[in-house]
C-alpha positions in Angstrom: 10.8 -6.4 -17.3 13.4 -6.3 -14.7 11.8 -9.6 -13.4 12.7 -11.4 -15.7 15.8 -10.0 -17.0 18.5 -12.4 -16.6 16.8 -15.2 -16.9 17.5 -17.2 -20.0 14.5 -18.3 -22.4 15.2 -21.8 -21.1 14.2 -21.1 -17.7 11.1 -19.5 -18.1 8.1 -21.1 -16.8 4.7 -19.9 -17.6 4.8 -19.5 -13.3 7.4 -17.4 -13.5 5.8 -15.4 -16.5 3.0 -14.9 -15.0 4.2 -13.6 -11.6 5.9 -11.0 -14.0 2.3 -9.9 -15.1 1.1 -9.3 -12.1 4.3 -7.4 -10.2 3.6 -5.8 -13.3 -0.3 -4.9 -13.2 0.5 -3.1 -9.7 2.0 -0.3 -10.8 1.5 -0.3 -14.7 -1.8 0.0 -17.1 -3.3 -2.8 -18.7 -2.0 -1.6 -21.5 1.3 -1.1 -20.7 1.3 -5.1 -19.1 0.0 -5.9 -22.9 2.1 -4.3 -25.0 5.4 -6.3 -22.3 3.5 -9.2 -22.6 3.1 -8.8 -26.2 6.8 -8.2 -26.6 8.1 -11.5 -24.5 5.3 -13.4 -26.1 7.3 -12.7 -29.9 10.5 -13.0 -28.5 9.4 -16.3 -27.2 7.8 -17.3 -30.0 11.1 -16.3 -32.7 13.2 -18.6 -29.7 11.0 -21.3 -28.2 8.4 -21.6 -30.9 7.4 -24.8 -29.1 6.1 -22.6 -25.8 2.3 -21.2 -26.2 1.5 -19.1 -23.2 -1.7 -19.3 -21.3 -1.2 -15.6 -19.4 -4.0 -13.9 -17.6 -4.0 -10.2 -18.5 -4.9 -7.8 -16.3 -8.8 -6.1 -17.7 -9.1 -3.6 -19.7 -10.2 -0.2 -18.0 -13.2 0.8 -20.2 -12.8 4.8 -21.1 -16.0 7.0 -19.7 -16.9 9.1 -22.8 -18.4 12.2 -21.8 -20.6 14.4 -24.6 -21.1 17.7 -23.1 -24.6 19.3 -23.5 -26.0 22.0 -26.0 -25.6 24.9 -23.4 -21.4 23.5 -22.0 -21.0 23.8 -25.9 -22.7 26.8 -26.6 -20.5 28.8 -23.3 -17.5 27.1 -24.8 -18.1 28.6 -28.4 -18.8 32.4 -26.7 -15.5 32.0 -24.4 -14.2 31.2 -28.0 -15.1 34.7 -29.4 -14.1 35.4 -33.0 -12.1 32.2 -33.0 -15.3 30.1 -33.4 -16.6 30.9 -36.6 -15.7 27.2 -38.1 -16.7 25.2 -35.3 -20.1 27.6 -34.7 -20.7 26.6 -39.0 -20.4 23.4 -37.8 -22.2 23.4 -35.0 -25.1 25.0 -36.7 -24.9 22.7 -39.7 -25.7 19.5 -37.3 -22.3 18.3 -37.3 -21.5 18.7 -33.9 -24.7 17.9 -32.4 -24.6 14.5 -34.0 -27.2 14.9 -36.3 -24.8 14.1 -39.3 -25.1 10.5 -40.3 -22.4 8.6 -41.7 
């Protein structure tokens, strides 16, 4: 925030706001720019109630889920040795194969 530190409520513009996002969104996660934004936006809000802010917000980075297969999970429970009896019972029961439904 150290872009806008200093400046008094008064004085921001949603210009100046939004060049904060983006400095921001360089070198930070969308989620960290969020949770800032977030933060200024309540601050503004308990202070200059009469201020709505129309700030574009960096996307979102969508996580890639990967499921391993049957045989990455059954060399992972061997590796595991004697400390895999619970997850091999569950395993075998269908739970971690996804057959379970909820």
């Amino acid at each position: 925030m150290k872009d806008i530190i200093g400046v008094q409520l008064n004085d921001l513009t949603q210009e100046k706001i939004q060049r904060w996002v983006n400095q921001l969104a360089k070198d930070h996660s969308p989620k960290t720019v969020a949770n800032a934004h977030g933060l200024l936006s309540a601050v503004l809000k308990e202070y200059r109630p009469s201020v709505t802010l129309r700030t574009t917000l960096p996307s979102k980075v969508k996580a890639e889920i990967q499921i391993p297969s049957e045989a990455e999970i059954r060399a992972i429970l061997k590796g595991a040795g004697a400390q895999s009896t619970s997850c091999r019972s569950c395993w075998r029961s269908g739970w971690a194969s996804g057959s379970l439904r909820y």
